[in-house]
C-alpha positions in Angstrom: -9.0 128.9 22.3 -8.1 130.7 19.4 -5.9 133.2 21.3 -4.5 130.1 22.5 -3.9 128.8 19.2 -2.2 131.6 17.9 -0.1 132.2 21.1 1.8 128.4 20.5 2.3 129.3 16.7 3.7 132.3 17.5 6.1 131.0 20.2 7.1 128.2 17.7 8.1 130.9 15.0 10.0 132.9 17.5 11.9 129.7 18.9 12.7 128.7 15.2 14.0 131.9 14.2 16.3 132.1 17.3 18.0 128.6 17.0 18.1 129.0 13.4 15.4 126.6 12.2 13.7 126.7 9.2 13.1 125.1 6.3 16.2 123.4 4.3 17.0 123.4 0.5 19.3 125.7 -1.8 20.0 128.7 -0.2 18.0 127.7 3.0 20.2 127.6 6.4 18.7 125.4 8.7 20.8 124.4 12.3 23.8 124.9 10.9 23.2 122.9 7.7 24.7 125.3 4.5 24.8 124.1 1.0 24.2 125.6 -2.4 23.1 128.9 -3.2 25.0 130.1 0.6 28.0 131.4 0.6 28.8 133.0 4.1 28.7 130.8 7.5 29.5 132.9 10.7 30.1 130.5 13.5 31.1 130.8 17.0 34.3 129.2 18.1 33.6 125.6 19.2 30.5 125.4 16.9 30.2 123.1 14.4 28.3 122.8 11.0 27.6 121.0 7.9 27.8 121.6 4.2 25.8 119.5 2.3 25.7 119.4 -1.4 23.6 117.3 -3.8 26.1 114.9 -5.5 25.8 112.0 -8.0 28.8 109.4 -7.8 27.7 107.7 -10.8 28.4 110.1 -13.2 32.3 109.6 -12.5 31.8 112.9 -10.4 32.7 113.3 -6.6 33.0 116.4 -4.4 36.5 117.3 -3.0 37.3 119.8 -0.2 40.0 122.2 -2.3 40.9 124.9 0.2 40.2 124.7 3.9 42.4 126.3 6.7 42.7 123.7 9.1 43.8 126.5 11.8 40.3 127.6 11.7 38.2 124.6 10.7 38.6 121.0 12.1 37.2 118.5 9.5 34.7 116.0 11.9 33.2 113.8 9.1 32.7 113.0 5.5 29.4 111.6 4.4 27.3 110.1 1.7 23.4 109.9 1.9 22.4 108.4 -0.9 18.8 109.5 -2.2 17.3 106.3 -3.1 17.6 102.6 -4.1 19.4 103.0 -7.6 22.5 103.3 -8.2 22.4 106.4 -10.3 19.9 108.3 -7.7 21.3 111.7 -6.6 22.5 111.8 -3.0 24.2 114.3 -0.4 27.5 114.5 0.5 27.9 116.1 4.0 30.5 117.6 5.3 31.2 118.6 9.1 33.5 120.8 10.2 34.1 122.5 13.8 35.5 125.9 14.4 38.6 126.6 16.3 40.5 129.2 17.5 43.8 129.9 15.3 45.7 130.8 18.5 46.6 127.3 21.2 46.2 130.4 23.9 42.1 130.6 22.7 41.9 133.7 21.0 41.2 134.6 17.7 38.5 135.3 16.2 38.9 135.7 12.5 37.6 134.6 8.9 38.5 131.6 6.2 37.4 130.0 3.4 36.4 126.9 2.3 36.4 125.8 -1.3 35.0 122.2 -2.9 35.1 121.5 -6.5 32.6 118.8 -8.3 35.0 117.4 -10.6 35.7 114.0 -12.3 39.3 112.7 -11.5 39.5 111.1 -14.5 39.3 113.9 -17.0 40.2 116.8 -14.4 37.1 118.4 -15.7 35.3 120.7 -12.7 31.5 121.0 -12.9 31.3 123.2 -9.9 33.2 125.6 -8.0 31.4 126.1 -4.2 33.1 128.8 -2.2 31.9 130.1 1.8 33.6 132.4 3.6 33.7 131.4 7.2 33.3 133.9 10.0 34.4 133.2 13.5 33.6 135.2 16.2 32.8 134.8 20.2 29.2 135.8 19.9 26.7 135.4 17.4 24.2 138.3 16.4 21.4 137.7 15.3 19.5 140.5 12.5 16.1 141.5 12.3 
């Protein structure tokens, strides 16, 4: 039984770390899911992912995408999950993007950026600079 036992956790461990589960927070990657703390993203083309970063509308702050290369990355969808009841509760705002080929004939492989700033529009101040460089390639390999 106990060979048994350790068997299934050890299959579970080996399936997460091939489809890229794990455990999510800053710095953590989890199914495509990137947010603070990472700062490279290699996808394959026709892949999509998120980047989700903790934000709080009511301090007159809001994320805003500052540099993406739209021949590279599609932009799918722009949203807010609040983190509790109040008002003033921090939340995440999610971004989803999908990679693309930079050629119409479907090749290129390549790399981009994307930048977001934390700022507040009304006094032009930035609280946070987030930069990930985005690779794009045809396979995706995986290190020990």
């Amino acid at each position: 039984m106990k060979t048994l036992v350790g068997l299934v956790l050890a299959l579970g461990v080996l399936v997460g770390a091939l489809t890229g589960c794990g455990v999510t927070g800053e710095g953590k990657t989890v199914d495509g899911h990137y947010g603070l703390g990472d700062d490279e993203i290699t996808v394959r083309i026709g892949e999509t992912f998120w980047v989700e970063l903790p934000s709080n509308p009511a301090t007159g702050f809001h994320w805003t995408i500052a540099t993406l290369e739209t021949e590279w990355l599609r932009p799918l969808k722009n949203k807010w999950r609040p983190g509790g009841k109040r008002i003033d509760d921090e939340g995440i705002r999610a971004y989803q993007f999908r990679a693309q080929p930079k050629s119409r004939l479907g090749g290129g492989v390549g790399e981009t950026m994307i930048s977001l700033i934390y700022w507040n529009p009304s006094s032009g101040e930035v609280a946070i600079e987030q930069h990930y460089v985005v690779i794009i390639v045809d396979v995706v390999v995986i290190a020990e």
